[in-house]
C-alpha positions as CSV (number, residue, x, y, z in Angstrom):
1,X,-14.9,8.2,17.0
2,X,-16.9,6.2,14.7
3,X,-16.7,8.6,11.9
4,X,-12.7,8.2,12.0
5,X,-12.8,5.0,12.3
6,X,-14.8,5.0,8.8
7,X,-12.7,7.7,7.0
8,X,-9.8,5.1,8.6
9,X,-11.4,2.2,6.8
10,X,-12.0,4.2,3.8
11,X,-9.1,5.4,3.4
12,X,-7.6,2.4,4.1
13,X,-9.1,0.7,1.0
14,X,-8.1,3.2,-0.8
15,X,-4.5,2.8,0.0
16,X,-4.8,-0.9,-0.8
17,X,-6.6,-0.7,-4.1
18,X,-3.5,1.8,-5.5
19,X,-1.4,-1.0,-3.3
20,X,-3.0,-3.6,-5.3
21,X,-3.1,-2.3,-9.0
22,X,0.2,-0.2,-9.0
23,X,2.4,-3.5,-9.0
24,X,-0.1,-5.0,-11.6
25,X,0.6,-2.1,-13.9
26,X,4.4,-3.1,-13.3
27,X,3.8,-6.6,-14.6
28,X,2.3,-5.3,-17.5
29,X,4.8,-2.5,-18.1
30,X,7.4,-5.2,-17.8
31,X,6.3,-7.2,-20.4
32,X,5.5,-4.3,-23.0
33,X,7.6,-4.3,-25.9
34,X,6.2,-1.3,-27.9
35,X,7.0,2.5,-27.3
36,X,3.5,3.8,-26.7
37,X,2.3,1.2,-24.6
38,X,5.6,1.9,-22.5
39,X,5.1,5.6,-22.0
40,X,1.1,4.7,-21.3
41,X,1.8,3.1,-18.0
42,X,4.4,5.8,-17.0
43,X,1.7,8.1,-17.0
44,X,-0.8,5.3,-15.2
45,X,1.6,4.5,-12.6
46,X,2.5,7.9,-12.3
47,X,-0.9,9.7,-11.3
48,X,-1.8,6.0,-9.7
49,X,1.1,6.6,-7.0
50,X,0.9,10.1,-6.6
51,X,-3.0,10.9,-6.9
52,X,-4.3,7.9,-5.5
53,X,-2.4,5.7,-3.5
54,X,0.0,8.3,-2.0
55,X,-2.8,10.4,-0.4
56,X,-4.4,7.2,0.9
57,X,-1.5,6.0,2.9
58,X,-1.4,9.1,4.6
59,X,-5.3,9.8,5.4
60,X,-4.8,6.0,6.3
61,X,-1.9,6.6,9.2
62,X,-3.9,10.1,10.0
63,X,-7.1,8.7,11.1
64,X,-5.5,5.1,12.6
65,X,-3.2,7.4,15.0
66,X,-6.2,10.0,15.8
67,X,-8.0,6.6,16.7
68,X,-4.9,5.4,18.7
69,X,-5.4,9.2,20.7
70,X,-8.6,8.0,21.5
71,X,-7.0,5.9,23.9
72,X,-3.5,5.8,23.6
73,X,-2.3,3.9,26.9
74,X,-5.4,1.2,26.2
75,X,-4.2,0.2,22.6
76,X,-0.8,0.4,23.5
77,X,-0.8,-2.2,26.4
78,X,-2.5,-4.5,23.3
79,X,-0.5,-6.8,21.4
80,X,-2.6,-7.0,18.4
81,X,-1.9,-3.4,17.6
82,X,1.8,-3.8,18.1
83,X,2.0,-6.3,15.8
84,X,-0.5,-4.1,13.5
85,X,1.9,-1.5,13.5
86,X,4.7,-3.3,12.8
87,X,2.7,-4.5,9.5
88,X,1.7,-1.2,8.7
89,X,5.2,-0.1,9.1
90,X,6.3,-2.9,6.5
91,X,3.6,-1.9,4.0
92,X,4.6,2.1,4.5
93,X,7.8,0.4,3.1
94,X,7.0,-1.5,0.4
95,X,4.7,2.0,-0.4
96,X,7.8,3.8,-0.9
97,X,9.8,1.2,-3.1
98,X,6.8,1.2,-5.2
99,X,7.7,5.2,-5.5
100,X,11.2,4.2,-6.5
101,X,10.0,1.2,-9.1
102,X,7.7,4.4,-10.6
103,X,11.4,6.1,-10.8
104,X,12.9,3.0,-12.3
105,X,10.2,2.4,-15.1
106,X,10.3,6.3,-15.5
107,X,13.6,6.4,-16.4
108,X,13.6,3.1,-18.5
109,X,15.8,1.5,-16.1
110,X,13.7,-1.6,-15.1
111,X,15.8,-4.4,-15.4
112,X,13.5,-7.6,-13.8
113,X,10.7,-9.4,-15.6
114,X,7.4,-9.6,-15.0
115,X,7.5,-12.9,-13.4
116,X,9.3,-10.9,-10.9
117,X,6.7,-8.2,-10.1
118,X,3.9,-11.1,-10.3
119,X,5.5,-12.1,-6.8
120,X,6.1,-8.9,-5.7
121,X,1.8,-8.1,-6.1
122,X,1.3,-11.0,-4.0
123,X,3.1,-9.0,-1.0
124,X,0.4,-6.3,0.0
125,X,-2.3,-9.5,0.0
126,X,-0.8,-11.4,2.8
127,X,-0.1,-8.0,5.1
128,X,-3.6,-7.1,4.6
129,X,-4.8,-10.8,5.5
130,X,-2.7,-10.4,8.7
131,X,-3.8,-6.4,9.7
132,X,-7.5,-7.3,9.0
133,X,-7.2,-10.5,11.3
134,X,-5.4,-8.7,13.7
135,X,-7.9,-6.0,14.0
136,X,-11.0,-7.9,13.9
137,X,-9.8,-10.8,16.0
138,X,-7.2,-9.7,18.2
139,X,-6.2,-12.5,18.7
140,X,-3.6,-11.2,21.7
């Protein structure tokens, strides 16, 4: 169990360092104003998405359920984990718009600044403030 719960962790930081950096390139891309630069971070974001972060959310929701087997009916009566889940389930979400800003940026059809994507990197902070509270804490 303790080696899953590891290549949970791991993988998990994984996840949030793509998480982290992939909106950062959007700021950037954003505010580009040359050609080269612009096609640059379609190729960053691209293999950053798909080679990186991509695999790390799912080795990340692999090894947390195989921990949850461990003991299903005990986590489950928890409300910690509940509320976990539910964050999890939020960042799974904003994982999956971030595919779709890769799209947009793709296919040169980004129309907000990069004020707006500053905001949007400050998302994945606050859900990992909560999940790594949650989990060390439990505070219910």
């Amino acid at each position: 169990m303790l080696w899953v719960k590891a290549l949970h962790i791991i993988s998990m930081v994984c996840w949030f360092a793509g998480i982290f950096y992939l909106p950062r390139l959007f700021v950037y891309h954003a505010a580009c104003d040359d050609e080269p630069g612009r096609e640059r971070f379609k190729i960053m974001e691209r293999k950053l998405y798909r080679g990186i972060t991509t695999p790390s959310m799912v080795a990340t929701v692999f090894f947390g359920v195989w921990l949850i087997g461990y003991n299903v009916q005990g986590y489950m009566s928890q409300g910690w984990l509940h509320a976990k889940l539910l964050l999890v389930a939020l960042l799974i979400v904003y994982h999956f718009y971030c595919g779709h800003l890769v799209k947009v940026f793709r296919d040169d059809r980004n129309t907000r600044s990069h004020v707006f994507y500053r905001w949007f990197n400050e998302v994945p902070v606050l859900v990992l403030v909560a999940v790594v509270i949650l989990a060390s804490v439990k505070p219910f």
